[in-house]
RODO-2510 file (C-alpha; in nm, 4 decimals, decimal comma):
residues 410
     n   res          X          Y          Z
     1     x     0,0000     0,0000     0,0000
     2     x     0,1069     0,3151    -0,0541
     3     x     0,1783     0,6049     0,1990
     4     x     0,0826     0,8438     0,0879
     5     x     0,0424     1,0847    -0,2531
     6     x     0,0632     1,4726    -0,2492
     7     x    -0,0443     1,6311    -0,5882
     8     x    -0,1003     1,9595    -0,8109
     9     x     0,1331     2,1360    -0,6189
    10     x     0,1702     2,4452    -0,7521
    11     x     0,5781     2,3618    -0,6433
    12     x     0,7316     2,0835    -0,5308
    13     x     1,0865     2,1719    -0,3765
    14     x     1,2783     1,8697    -0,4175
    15     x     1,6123     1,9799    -0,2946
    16     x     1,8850     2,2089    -0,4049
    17     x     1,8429     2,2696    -0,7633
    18     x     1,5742     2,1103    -0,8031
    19     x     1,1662     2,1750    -0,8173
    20     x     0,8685     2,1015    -1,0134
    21     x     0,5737     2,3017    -1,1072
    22     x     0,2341     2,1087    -1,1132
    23     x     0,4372     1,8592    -0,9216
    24     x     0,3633     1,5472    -0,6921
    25     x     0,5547     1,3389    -0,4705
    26     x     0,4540     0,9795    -0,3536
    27     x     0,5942     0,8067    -0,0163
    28     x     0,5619     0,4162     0,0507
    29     x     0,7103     0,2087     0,3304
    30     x     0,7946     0,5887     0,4896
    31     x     1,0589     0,6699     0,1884
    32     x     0,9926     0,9212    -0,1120
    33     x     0,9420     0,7096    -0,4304
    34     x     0,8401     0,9003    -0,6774
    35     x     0,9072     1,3224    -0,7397
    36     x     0,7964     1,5014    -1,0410
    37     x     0,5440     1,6528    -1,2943
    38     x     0,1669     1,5337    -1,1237
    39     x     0,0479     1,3743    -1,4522
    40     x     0,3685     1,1311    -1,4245
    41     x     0,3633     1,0507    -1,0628
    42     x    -0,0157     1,0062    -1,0163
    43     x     0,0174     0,8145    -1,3240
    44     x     0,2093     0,5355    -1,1849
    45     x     0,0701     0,6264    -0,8345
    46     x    -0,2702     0,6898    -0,8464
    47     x    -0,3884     0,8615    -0,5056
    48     x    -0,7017     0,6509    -0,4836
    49     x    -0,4399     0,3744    -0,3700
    50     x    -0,2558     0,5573    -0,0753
    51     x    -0,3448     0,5565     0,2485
    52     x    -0,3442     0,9789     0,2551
    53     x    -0,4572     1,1377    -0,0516
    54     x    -0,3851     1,5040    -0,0008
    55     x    -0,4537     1,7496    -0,2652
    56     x    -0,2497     2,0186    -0,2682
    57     x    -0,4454     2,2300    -0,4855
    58     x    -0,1763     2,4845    -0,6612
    59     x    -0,0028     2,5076    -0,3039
    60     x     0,3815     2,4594    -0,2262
    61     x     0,5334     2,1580    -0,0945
    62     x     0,8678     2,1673     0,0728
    63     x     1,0782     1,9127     0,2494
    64     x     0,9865     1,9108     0,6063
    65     x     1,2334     2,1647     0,8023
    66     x     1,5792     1,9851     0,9746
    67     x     1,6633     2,2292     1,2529
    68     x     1,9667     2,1225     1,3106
    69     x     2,0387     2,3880     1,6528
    70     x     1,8109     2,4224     1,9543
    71     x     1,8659     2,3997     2,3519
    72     x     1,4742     2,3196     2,3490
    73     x     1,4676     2,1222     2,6711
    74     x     1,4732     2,3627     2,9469
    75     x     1,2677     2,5092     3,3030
    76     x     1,1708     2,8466     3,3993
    77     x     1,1342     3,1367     3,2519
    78     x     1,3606     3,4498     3,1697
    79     x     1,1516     3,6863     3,0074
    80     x     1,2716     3,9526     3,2400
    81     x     1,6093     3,9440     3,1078
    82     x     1,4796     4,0571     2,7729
    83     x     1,3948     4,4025     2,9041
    84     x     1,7568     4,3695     3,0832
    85     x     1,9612     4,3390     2,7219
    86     x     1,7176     4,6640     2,5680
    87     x     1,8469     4,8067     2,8757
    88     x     2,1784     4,7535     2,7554
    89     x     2,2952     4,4879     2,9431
    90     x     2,5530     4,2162     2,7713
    91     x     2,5064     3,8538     2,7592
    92     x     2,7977     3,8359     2,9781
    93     x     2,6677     4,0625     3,2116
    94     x     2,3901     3,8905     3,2894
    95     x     2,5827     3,5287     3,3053
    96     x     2,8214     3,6844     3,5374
    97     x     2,4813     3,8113     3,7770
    98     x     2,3612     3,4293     3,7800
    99     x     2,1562     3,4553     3,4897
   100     x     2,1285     3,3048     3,1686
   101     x     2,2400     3,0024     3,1230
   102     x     2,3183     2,9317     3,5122
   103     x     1,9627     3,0560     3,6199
   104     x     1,8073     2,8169     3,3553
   105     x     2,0460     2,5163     3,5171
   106     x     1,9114     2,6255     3,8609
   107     x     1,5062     2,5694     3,7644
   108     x     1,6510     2,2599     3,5464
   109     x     1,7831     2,0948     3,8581
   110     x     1,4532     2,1302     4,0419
   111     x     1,2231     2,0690     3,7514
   112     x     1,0289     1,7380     3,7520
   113     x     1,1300     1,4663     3,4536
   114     x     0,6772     1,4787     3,4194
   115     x     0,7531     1,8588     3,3963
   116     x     1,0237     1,8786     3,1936
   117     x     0,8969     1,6087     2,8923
   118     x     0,5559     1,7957     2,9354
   119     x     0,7349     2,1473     2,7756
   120     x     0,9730     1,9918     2,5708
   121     x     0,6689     1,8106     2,4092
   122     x     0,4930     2,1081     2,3814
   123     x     0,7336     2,2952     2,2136
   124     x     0,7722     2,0119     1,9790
   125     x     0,4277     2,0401     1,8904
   126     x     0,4770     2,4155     1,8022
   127     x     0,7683     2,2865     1,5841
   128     x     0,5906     2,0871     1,4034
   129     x     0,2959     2,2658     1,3197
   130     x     0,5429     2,5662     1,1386
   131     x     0,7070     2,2518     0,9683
   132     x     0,9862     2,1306     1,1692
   133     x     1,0150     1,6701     1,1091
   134     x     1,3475     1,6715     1,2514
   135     x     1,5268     1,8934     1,5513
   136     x     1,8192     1,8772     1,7442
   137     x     1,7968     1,9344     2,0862
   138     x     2,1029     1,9685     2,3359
   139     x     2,1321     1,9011     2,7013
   140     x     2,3444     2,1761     2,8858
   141     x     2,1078     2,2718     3,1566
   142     x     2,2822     2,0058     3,4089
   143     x     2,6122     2,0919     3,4745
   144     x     2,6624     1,7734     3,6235
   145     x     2,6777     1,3694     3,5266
   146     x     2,3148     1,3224     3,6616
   147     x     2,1441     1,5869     3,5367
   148     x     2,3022     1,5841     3,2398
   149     x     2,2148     1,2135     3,1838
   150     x     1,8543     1,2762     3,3088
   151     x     1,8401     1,5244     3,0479
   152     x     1,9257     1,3231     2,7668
   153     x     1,6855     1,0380     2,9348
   154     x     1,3913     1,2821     2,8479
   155     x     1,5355     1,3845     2,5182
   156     x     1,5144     1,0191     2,4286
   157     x     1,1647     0,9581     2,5998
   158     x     1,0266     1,3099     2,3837
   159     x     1,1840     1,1433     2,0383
   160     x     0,9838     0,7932     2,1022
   161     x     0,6748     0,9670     2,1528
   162     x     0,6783     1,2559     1,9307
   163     x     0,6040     1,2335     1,5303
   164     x     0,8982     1,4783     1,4787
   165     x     1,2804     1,3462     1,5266
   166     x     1,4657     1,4205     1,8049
   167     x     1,8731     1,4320     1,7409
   168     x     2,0230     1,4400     2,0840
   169     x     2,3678     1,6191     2,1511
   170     x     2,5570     1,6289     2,5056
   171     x     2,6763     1,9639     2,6263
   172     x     2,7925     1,9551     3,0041
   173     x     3,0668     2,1704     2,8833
   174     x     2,7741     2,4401     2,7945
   175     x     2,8733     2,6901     3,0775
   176     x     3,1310     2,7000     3,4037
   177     x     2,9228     2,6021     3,7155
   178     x     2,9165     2,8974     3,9574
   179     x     3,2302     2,8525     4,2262
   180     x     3,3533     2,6669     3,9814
   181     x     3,7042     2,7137     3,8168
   182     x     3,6659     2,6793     3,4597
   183     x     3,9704     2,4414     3,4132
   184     x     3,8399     2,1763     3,6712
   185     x     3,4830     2,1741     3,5249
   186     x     3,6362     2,0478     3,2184
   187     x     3,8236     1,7531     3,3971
   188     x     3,4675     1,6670     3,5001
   189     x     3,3255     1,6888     3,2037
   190     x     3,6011     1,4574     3,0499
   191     x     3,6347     1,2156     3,3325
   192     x     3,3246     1,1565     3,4472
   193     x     3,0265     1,3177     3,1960
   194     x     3,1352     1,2041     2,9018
   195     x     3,2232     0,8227     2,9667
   196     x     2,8867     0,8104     3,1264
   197     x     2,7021     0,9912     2,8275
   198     x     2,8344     0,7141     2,6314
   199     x     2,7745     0,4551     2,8467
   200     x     2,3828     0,5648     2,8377
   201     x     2,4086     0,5318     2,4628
   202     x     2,2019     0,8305     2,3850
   203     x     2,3391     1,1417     2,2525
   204     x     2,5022     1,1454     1,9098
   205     x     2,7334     1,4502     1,9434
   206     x     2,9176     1,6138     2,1874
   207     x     2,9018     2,0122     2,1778
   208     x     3,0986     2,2753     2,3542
   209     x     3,0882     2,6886     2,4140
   210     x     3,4225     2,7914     2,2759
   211     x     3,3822     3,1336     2,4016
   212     x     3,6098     3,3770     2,6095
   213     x     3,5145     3,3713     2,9857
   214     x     3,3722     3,0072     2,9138
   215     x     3,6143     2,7628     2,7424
   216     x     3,8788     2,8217     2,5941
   217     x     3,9910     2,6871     2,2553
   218     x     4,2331     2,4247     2,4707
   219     x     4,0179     2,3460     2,6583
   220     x     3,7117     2,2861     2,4245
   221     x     3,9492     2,0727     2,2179
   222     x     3,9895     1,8316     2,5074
   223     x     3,6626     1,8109     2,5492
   224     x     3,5366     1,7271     2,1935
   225     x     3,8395     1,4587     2,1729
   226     x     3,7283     1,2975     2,4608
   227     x     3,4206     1,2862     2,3108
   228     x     3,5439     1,1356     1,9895
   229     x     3,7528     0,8721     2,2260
   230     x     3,3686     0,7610     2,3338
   231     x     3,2540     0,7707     1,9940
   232     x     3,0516     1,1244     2,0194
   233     x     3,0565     1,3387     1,7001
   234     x     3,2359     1,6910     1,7409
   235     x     3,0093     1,9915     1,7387
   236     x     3,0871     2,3521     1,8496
   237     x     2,9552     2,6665     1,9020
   238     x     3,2209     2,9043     1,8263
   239     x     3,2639     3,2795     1,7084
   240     x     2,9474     3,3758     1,8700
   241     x     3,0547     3,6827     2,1005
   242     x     3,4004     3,7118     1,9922
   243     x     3,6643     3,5697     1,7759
   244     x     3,8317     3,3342     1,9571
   245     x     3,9082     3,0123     1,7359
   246     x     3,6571     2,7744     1,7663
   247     x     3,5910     2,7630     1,3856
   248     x     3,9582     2,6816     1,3306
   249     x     3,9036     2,4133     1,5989
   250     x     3,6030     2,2671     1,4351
   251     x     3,7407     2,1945     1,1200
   252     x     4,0506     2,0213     1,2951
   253     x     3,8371     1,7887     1,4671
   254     x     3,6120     1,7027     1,2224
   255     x     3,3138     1,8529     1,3418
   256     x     2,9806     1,7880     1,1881
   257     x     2,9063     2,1432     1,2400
   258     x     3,0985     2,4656     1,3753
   259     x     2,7258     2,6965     1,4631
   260     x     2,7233     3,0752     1,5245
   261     x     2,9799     3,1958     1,3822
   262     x     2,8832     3,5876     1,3883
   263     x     3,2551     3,6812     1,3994
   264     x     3,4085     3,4010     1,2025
   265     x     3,6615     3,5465     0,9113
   266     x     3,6942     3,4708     0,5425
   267     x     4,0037     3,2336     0,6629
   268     x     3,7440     3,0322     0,9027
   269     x     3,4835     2,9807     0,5959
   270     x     3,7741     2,8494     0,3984
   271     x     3,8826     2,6296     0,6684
   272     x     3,5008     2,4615     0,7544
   273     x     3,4591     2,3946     0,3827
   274     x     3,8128     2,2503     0,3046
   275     x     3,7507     2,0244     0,6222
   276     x     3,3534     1,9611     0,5440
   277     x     3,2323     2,1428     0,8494
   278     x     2,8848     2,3124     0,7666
   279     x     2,8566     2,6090     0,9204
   280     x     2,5400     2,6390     1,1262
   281     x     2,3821     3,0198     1,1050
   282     x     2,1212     3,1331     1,3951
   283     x     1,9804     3,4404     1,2818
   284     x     1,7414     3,4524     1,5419
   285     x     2,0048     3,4969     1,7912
   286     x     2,1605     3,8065     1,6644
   287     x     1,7877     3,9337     1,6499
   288     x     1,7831     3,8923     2,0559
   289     x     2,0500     3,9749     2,0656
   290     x     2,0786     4,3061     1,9060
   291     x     2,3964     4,2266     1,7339
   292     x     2,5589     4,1969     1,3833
   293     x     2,4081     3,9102     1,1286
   294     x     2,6573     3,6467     1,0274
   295     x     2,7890     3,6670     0,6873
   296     x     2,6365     3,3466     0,4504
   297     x     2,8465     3,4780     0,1738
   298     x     3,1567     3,4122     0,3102
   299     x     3,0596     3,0217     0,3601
   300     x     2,9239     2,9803     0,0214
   301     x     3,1744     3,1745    -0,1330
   302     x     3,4123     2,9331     0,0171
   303     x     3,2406     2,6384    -0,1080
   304     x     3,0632     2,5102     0,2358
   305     x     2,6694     2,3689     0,2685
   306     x     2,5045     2,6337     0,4658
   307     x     2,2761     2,5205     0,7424
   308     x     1,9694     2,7823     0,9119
   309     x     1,8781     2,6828     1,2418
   310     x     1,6481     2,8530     1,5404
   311     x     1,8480     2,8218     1,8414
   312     x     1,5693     2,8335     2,0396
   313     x     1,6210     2,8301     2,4163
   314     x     1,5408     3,0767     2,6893
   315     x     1,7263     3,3688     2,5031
   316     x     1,6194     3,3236     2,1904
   317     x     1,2775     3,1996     2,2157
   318     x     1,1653     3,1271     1,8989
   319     x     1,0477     2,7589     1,7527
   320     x     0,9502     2,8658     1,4448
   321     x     1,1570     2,7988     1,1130
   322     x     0,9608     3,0265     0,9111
   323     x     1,0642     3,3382     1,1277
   324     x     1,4653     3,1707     1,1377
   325     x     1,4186     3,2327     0,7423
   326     x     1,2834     3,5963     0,7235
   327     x     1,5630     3,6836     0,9232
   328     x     1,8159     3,5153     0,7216
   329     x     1,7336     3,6475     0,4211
   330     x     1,5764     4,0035     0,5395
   331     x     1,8474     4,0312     0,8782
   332     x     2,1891     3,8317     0,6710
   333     x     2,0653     3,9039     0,3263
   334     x     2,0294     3,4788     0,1871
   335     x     1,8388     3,4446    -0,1177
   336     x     1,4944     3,2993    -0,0589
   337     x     1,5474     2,9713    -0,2467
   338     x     1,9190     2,9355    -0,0529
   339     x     1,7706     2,9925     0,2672
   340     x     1,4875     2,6984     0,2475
   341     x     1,7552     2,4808     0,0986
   342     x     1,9913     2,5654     0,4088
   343     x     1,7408     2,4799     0,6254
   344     x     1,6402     2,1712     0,5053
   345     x     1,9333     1,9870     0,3000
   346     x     2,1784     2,2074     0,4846
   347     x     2,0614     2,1594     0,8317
   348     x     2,0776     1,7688     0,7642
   349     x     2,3943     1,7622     0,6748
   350     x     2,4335     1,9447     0,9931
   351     x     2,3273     1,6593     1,1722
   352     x     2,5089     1,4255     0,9315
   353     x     2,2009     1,3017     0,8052
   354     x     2,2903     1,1402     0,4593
   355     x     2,0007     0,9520     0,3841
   356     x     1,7751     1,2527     0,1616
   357     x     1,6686     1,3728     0,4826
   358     x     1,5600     1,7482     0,4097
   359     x     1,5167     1,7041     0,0084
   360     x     1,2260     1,5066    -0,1421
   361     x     1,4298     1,2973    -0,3690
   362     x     1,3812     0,9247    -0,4143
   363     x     1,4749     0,7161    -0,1471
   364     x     1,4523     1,0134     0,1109
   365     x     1,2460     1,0093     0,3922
   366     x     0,8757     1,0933     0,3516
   367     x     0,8746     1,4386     0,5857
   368     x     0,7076     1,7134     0,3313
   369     x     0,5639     2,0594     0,4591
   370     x     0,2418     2,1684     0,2209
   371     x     0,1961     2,5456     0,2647
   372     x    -0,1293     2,7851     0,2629
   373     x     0,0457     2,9638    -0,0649
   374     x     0,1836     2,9083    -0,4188
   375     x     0,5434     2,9244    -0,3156
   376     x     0,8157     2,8852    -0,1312
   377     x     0,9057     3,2426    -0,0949
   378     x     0,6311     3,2895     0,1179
   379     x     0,7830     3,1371     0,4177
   380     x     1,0109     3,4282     0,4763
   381     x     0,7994     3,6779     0,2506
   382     x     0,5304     3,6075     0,5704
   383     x     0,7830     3,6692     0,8509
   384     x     0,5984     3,6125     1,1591
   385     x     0,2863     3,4144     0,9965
   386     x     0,2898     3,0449     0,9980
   387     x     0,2210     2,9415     0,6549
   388     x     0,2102     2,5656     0,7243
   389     x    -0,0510     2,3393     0,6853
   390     x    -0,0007     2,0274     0,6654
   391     x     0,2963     1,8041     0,7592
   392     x     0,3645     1,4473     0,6494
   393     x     0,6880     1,2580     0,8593
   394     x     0,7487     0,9093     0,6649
   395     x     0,4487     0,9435     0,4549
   396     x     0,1508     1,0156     0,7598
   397     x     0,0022     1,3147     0,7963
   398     x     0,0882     1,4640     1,1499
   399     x    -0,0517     1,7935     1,1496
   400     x    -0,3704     1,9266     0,9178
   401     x    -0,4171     2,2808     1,0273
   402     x    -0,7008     2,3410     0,7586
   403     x    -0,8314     1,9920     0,6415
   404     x    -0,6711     2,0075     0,3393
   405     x    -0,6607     1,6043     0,3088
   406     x    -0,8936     1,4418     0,0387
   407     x    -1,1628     1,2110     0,2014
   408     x    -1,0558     0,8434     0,2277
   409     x    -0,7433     0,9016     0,4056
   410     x    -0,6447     0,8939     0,7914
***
């Protein structure tokens, strides 16, 4: 039996380089099978025959959104401290007063697991229904083995009973504990997190804040190759706040991503794409912010597969895909077309995700994104309207915001 059969679209975006007008798309046993002109695919694919008929009528059909960068699994709230930063006060200001980050590990701590799956699904659900099939989320809000572990616990728990998939990456080394000396945290994090992140068998990458007055480009490197020793894949936030390194570190570990990147130089870009890095952009965070857009230009001109992602968390609190690309291509100036390719195809790759995820080619996973409009260039043209209507992840239909689903299927 088939899946499922999409058709008269006025678009189908298919992946980089590749669309169809009038186009269709057909999914069985979860993967895309078919991906063209409707006449051809309905042809050999008649919708009467799959399980969910949905008739796109002259709509756009994307690949479902990879967000490949979010600390979505958090407690409490911080709302307070965005009147603090229009105030004028840093990032760093406010970490050094016990907030950010550390306040967030304080209401993590005393958060419930019922409590803490309870948001995290929730948010999900908000992800999906702009379009997000797969996310990343990080742990981070621990600081120590058990929390850290019990984080990734209810990562794992939220990916088994969610439609949309969960990539989980370790970050103990995400800030410096307070009364705690930088250079000893990290000894933790090496001896003791890490060897029991991979004994719980959960997380696929390890991630670390290369930043000045957090770690230092040493000291991040020792933690990402411990975390290669336990067979954890390198990621790294770097060049967020300052230039510090990180990017150059990235690429000499092999990262799957280097993300941020706000101050990264032309010499960084060139680095990341010699060493197949993709650089991971957060618009959204520069928005909150208040500071200076990364530059996509100088990845692309360099040759490297540019990834969009939210970063939502706390500080940047924003689930929504559709906003991440109005402010990449309005806020850091990306083409519309490049923008929903980066963060699809580009925030798989991201996530080293080689299997079609984010394109609708054959063989890739069925997760397509039908939109309320005739193309793709509405999901930024929009910026702050959700465009989405319906989702498909492996070929079901997850989330119908406007019935848009013939009669006969589920």
């Amino acid at each position: 039996m088939i899946d499922a059969v999409v058709h008269g679209a006025g678009e189908v975006i298919a992946g980089p380089g590749e669309s169809y007008a009038d186009g269709a798309v057909a999914v069985e046993d979860g993967r895309v099978v078919a991906v063209g002109p409707t006449d051809a695919v309905t042809r050999e694919y008649p919708p009467e025959n799959a399980v969910e008929q949905v008739d796109a009528d002259g709509r756009a059909v994307l690949p479902g959104f990879v967000d490949a960068h979010t600390h979505g699994l958090f407690a409490g709230d911080r709302s307070d401290e965005f009147g603090a930063k229009l105030r004028g006060k840093t990032y760093g200001e406010i970490l050094a007063e016990g907030g950010g980050i550390l306040r967030t590990v304080r209401a993590v701590r005393e958060a419930s697991d019922e409590r803490l799956l309870g948001d995290l699904l929730g948010h999900l659900d908000t992800m999906l229904a702009h379009g997000t099939t797969t996310v990343e989320v990080k742990s981070g809000y621990g600081l120590d083995a058990a929390t850290e572990l019990r984080m990734l616990g209810i990562v794992d728990a939220a990916d088994a009973r969610h439609p949309v998939d969960v990539v989980p990456t370790f970050m103990g080394a995400h800030a410096v504990p307070g009364g705690r000396d930088a250079e000893d945290y990290t000894t933790e994090v090496i001896d003791e997190q890490i060897p029991a992140v991979a004994e719980q068998g959960i997380a696929a990458f390890c991630d670390v804040f290369c930043e000045e007055g957090v770690f230092s480009v040493e000291q991040s490197r020792r933690v990402l190759e411990a975390g290669i020793e336990h067979g954890l894949t390198p990621k790294i936030h770097a060049e967020e706040l300052t230039h510090l390194g990180g990017a150059r570190l990235g690429a000499e570990v092999g990262a799957a991503s280097a993300d941020h990147l706000l101050h990264a130089t032309d010499e960084d870009a060139a680095a990341l794409a010699a060493a197949g890095v993709t650089p991971v952009l957060l618009p959204g965070t520069a928005f909150s912010l208040g500071a200076e857009y990364a530059d996509p230009g100088q990845f692309i001109d360099a040759g490297a597969p540019v990834a969009v992602a939210t970063d939502f968390n706390p500080n940047c609190h924003s689930q929504s895909m559709g906003m991440a690309l109005a402010l990449a291509c309005v806020g850091m100036g990306m083409a519309p077309r490049d923008a929903v390719d980066a963060a699809t195809r580009g925030g798989a790759l991201a996530l080293d995700r080689e299997d079609g995820t984010g394109t609708l080619t054959v063989g890739a996973p069925g997760d397509l994104v039908v939109l309320d409009a005739p193309s793709y260039v509405h999901v930024p043209y929009s910026f702050g309207v959700n465009r989405v209507t319906t989702v498909l992840k492996d070929g079901a239909v997850v989330h119908n915001a406007d019935g848009h689903v013939s009669a006969g299927s589920t």
